[in-house]
Structure formats: C-alpha cells, structure tokens
C-alpha positions as CSV (number, residue, x, y, z in Angstrom):
1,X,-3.6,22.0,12.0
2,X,-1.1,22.8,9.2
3,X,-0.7,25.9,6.7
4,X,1.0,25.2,3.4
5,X,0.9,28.5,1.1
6,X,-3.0,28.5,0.3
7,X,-4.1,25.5,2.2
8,X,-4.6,24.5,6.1
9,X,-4.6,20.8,6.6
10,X,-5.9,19.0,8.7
11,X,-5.6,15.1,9.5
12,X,-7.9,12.7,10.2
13,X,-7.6,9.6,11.4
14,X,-10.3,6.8,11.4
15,X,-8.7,5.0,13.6
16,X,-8.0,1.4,10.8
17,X,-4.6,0.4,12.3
18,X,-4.6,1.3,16.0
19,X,-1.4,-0.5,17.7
20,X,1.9,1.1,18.2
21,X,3.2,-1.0,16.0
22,X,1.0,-0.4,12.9
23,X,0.1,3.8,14.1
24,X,2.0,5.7,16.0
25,X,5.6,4.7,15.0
26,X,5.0,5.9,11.2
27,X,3.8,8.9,12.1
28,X,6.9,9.5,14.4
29,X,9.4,7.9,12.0
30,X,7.7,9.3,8.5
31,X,7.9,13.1,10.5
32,X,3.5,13.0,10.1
33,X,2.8,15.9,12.4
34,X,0.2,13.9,15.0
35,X,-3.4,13.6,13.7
36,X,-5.6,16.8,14.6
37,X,-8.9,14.0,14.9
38,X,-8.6,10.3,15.7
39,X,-12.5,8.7,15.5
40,X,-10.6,5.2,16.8
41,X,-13.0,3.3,15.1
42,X,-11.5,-0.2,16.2
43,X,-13.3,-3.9,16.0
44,X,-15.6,-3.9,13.6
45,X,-16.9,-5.8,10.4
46,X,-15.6,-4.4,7.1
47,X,-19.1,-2.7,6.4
48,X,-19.8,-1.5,9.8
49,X,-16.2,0.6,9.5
50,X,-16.8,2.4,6.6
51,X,-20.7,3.1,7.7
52,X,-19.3,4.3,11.4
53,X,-16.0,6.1,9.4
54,X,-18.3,7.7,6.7
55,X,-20.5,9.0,9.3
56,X,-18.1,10.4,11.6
57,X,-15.7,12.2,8.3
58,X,-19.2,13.7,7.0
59,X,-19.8,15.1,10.2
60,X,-16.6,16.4,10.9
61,X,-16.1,17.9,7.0
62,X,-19.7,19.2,6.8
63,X,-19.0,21.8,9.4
64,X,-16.2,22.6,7.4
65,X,-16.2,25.8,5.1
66,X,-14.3,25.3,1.7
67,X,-13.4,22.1,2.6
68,X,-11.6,19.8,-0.3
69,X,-11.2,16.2,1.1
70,X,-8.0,14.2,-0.1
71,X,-8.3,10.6,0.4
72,X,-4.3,8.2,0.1
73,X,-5.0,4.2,-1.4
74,X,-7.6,1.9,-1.9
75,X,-8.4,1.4,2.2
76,X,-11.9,0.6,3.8
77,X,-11.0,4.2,5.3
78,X,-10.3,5.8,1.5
79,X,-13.9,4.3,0.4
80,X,-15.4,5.6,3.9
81,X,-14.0,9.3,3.5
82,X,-15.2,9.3,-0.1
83,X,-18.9,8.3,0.6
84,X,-18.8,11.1,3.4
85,X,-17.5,13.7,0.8
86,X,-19.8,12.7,-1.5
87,X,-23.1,13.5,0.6
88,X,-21.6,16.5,2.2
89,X,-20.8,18.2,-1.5
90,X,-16.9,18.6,-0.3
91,X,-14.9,18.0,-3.5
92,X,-12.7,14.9,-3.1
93,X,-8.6,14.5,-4.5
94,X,-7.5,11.1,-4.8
95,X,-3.8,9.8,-4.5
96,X,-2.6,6.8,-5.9
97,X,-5.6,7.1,-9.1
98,X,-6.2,4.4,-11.7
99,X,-4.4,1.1,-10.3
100,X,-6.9,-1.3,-12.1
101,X,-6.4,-5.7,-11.1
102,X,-9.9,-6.0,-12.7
103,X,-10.5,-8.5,-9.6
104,X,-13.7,-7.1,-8.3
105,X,-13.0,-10.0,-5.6
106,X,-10.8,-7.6,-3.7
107,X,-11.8,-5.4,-1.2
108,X,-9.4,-2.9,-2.3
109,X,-10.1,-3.2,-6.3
110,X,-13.8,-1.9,-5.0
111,X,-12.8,0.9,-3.1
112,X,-10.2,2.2,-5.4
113,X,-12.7,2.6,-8.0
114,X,-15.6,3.8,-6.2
115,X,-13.1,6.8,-4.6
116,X,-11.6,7.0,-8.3
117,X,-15.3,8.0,-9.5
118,X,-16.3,10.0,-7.2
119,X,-13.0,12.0,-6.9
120,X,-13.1,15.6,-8.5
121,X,-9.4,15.1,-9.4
122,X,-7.1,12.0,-10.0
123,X,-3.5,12.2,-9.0
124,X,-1.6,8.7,-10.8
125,X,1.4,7.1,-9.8
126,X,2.0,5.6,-13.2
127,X,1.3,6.8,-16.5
128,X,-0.3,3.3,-16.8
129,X,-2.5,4.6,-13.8
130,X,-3.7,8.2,-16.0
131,X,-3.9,5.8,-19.5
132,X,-6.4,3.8,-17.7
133,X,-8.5,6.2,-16.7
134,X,-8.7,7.8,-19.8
135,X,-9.7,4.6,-21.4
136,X,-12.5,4.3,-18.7
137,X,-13.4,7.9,-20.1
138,X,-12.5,9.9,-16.7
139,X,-11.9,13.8,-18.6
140,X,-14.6,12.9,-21.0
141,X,-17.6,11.3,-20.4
142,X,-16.8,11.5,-17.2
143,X,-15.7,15.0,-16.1
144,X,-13.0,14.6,-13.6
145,X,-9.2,16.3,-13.4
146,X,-6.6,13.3,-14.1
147,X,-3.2,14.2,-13.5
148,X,0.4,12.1,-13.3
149,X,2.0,12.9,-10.2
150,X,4.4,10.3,-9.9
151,X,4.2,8.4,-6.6
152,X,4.2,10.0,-2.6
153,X,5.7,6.3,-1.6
154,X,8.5,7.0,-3.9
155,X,9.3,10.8,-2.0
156,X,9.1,9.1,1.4
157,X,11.5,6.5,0.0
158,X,14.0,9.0,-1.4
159,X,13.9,11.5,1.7
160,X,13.9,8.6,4.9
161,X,17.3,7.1,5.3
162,X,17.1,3.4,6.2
163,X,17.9,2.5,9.5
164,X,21.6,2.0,10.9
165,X,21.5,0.5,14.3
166,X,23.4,-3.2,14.3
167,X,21.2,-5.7,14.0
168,X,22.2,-9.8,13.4
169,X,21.3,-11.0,10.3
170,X,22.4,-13.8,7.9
171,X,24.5,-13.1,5.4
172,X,22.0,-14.1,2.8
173,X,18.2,-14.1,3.0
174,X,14.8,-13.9,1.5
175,X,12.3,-11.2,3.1
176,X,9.3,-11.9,3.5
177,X,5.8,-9.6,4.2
178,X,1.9,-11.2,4.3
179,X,-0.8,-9.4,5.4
180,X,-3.7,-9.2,2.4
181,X,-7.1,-10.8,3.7
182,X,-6.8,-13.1,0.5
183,X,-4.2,-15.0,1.9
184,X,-4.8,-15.3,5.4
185,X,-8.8,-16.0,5.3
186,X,-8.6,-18.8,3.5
187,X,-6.9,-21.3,5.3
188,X,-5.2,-23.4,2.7
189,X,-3.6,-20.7,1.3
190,X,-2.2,-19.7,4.2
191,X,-0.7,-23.3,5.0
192,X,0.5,-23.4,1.1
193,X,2.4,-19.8,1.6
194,X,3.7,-21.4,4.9
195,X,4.9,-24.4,3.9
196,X,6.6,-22.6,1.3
197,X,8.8,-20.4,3.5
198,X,9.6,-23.6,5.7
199,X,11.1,-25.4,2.6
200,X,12.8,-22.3,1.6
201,X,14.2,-21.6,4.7
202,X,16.2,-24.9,4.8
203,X,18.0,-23.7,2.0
204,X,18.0,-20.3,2.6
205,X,17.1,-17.9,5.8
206,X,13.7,-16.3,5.6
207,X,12.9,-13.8,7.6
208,X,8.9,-12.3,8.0
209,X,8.4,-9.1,10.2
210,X,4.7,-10.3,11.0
211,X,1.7,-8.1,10.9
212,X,-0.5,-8.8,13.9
213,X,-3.3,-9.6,12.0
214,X,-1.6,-12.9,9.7
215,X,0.0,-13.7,13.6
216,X,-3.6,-14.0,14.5
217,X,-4.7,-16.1,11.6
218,X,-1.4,-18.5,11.7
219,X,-2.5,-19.7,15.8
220,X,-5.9,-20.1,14.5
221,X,-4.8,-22.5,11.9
222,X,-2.2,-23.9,14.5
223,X,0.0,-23.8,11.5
224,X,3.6,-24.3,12.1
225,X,6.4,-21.6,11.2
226,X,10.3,-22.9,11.2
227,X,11.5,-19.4,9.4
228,X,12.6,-16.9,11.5
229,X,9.1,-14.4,12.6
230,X,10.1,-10.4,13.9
231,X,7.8,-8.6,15.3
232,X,6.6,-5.8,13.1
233,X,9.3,-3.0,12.4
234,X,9.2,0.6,11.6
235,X,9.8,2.0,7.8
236,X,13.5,2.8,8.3
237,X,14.0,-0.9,10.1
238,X,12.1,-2.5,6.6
239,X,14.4,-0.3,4.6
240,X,17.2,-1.7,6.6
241,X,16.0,-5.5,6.3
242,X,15.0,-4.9,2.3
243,X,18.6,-3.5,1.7
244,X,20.3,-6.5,2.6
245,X,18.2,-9.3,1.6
246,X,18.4,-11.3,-1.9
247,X,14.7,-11.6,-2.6
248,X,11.5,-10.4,-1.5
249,X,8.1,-12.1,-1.1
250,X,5.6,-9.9,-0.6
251,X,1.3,-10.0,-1.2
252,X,1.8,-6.5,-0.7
253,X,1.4,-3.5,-3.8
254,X,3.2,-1.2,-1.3
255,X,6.3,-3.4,-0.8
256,X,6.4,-4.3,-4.2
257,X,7.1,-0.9,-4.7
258,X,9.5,-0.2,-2.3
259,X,11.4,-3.8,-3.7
260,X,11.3,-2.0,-7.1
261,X,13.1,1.8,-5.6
262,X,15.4,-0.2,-3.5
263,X,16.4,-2.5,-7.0
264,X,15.2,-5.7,-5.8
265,X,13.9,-8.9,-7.2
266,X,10.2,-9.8,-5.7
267,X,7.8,-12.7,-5.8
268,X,4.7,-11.8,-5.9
269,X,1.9,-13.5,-3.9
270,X,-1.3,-12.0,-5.8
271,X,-3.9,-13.9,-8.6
272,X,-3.1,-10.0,-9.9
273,X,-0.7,-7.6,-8.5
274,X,-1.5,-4.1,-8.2
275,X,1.9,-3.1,-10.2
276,X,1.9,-4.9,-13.8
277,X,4.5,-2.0,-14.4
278,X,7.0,-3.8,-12.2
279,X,6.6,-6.9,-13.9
280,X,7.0,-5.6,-17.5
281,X,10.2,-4.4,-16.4
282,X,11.2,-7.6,-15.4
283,X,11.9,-6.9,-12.1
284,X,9.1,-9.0,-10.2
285,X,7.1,-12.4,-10.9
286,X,3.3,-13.4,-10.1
287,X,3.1,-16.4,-8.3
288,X,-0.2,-18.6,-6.6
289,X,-0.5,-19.6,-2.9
290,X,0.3,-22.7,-3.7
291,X,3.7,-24.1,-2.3
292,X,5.1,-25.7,-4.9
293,X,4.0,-22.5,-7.4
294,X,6.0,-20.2,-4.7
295,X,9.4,-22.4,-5.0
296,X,9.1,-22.5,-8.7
297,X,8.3,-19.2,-9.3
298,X,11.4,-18.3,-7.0
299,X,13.6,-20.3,-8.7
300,X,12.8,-19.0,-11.9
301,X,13.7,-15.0,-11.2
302,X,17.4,-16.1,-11.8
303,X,16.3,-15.8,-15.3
304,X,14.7,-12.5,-15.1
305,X,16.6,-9.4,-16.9
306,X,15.2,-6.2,-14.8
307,X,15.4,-3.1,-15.8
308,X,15.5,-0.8,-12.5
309,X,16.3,2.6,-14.1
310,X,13.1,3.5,-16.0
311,X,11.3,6.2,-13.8
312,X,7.8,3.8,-13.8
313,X,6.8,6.2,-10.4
314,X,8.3,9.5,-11.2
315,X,11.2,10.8,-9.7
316,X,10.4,11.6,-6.1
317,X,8.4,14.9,-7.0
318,X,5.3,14.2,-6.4
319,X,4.5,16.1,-3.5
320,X,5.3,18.8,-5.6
321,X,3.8,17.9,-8.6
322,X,0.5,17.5,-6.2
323,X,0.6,20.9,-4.3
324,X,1.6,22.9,-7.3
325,X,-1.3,21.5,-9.4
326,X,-4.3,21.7,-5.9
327,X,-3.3,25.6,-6.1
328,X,-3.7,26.6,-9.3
329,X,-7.1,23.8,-9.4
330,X,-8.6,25.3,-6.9
C-alpha cells in the first residue's frame, strides 16, 4: 500500500501477463512498488478473463470504503476492472482516454470505449484524444470529467535511462516488435509479415525481441524466420535496441510511441493505428500484412519529412497533471 498526499494506492494485478519476462522485470526496472493483490488469472478464453477478473476486482473494491478505481489502456484487464467498478458504484479514472481506430474488429477498440463510457473522468494523451470525446459528447450529453494530461508512457520514457551494458549489434538495423492478436491469428498474415523481415533482412539486419505469444503462433505455423529472434527484453534493453536502430516495425500503439519520443522512423503494421497523430507529423507510415505492402511501404519512408519536435503527448508531466487534477476532483 502507497500514500501520495490525499490518496493510498493500492495495486492490483489480474494476473494478464504472468512470465518473468512479460511481469516481474517491468515492475523491477519501471521502480512499480510490487503489486499489493495478484488474482493470477492465467489460461483462459478472452471472455472467461474479464468475467473471472471482473469478479475478483468487484470483490476486492466492494469492501473498499471511498474507493476510486483507475484503470491504464485498452486491456481485456482495463474492460474487466471497469465492469467491476461499475456494479460496485466505485467511480472509475481512465488513462490513456479517447484513442478512437473506429475498427470495432479489435478487441482493444471495444474495451477502450466501453471503460471510456463508463469512466467518471477521462485523462487524454493527445488533444486529438479530449477533441474526440467531445465530439462523441463526453461533458455534455454525456456527463463525464475529460481532461488532457499528456501521456504517462512519455514520463517513464523521459525519467528511465536506456540501458548501457555492451551488447553486439550490427551497425545498421531495422527493429522489429509483433505481438497484436490480428497478426498472429490469422495465419497468412503472419507468413506475409514473416516473409517480409526474411527479404529485408538480406539487405539489411532485422532484429525481433519476440513476445512469447507470436513465438507460439510462428511453431504452430512451422513458419520459417532467417532474421535474427531475442528473447524478450526489459524497457531499458528496448530503449537501448530502439536507440540504435534505423527503422522500426512495430503492430504495436505503445512502440509507436516510444519510436516517435526516441525520433524514429516506424512502419506501422495495423488496417488503423492507434496514433494517426504520429503519422500527420510525418514520422510513421500504415502498412498491410502483406509482404510486398511491408517492403514498399519501407522503402517509401525515405521520402517522409517528420516533424519530431511538436509536443503531440505533452511534455513528460503527466503524472502531475493527473495527481494535481484527482485531488482537487475528488
């Protein structure tokens, strides 16, 4: 349990990612203090984790007096707290408010929204973010606080120093990250993204630090991979890794991010990316799972003129912006 001025936090943990790899290590490298519950909620379908995780968050924050529940992303364990907070009448706070891909196809496009509506106040990223929920009448129609924060990722960024042990890289590389469940459950997109970083890796080194999950998928598929795989790293070692390569390629709205802070080029693997910001500013392209897509699209960012300098995500207050506007809310 934490006190900050007003407030005693507490963390829960549902238990989503649960290897050392994908857990524990961020909240020792990110300085997280170590989760006062863990449900470890592990192996499930989809549904059955948010029904099990909504069930054990509302009885945890039902016993709770003057409880406010804040709920981070668009996760199956965002949607779950929000459903518990909902029937227990604890008043939710959502981070990361207002991202908007209109593809109701994506898991994460239905739980943002959901949590979004539900939520007694909306912290955005992007002023994008807060326009949008305006225009879907959150502060009017629909009475809900809607605030620009600027964006937590963007503190962490700022305040965690990459990592500085000697490690052998190329001299020249694309980075590469794939983990959404719209590229690796369908098979032939998968093989198309593959094939892709094969033929770009005989021009050019491409390294993947690979999520356990698309490791999974890719010996399913017996597909073949001739770039160079890592295991997964920790958020300084990425730091490290995104500092010195050329390019990323990412289906990822968090690394697209972290491309855009670290003043990086990136490909984006998404029918539509969580961060049209990025891509107005010419720093990052859309491209298909389709291999010859991928290579064309890659070629083409030569031509791009990005514009790194405009503060799209704030500038790395947002923790304050957050905790000076919960205590004078509530």
């Amino acid at each position: 349990m934490h006190t900050t001025q007003a407030f005693t936090q507490e963390i829960l943990h549902t238990g989503q990612h649960f290897t050392y790899e994908m857990n524990e290590l961020f909240f020792n490298q990110l300085h997280i203090p170590p989760p006062d519950v863990n449900f470890q909620i592990q192996h499930t379908s989809p549904n059955q984790f948010i029904g099990l995780a909504a069930d054990a968050i509302q009885e945890k924050i039902s016993k709770e007096k003057d409880a406010v529940l804040m709920l981070y992303g668009d996760t199956n364990s965002t949607l779950a707290g929000a459903l518990a907070a909902q029937r227990s009448n604890v008043p939710i706070v959502h981070v990361e408010a207002g991202v908007r891909t209109t593809d109701k196809s994506m898991p994460e496009e239905i739980n943002r929204v959901l949590t979004d509506r539900l939520a007694a106040v909306n912290y955005c990223c992007t002023q994008q973010n807060l326009q949008q929920l305006k225009a879907e009448g959150f502060g009017k129609s629909i009475p809900c606080e809607t605030v620009f924060t600027g964006d937590l990722m963007l503190d962490a960024f700022l305040q965690i120093p990459p990592a500085t042990a000697p490690i052998n890289l190329p001299n020249n590389y694309i980075l590469c990250t794939i983990h959404r469940a719209a590229s690796l459950e369908d098979r032939q997109k998968l093989s198309n993204i593959i094939q892709a970083l094969n033929d770009l890796h005989v021009e050019i080194p491409v390294l993947m630090p690979m999520h356990p999950h698309t490791q999974k998928k890719i010996a399913a598929y017996h597909l073949n991979t001739d770039f160079i795989v890592l295991p997964p790293v920790g958020y300084p070692e990425m730091k490290q890794l995104m500092a010195k390569a050329s390019l990323l390629i990412t289906d990822s709205g968090g690394a697209s991010r972290e491309a855009y802070f670290m003043k990086k080029l990136c490909v984006v693997i998404m029918d539509s990316p969580f961060w049209p910001e990025i891509m107005e500013a010419g720093c990052s392209l859309r491209a298909d799972a389709d291999t010859s897509i991928i290579k064309a699209v890659i070629k083409s960012t030569i031509l791009l003129q990005p514009d790194f300098e405009s503060a799209i995500f704030g500038n790395g207050t947002a923790a304050k912006n957050i905790t000076d506007h919960l205590l004078s809310y509530f």
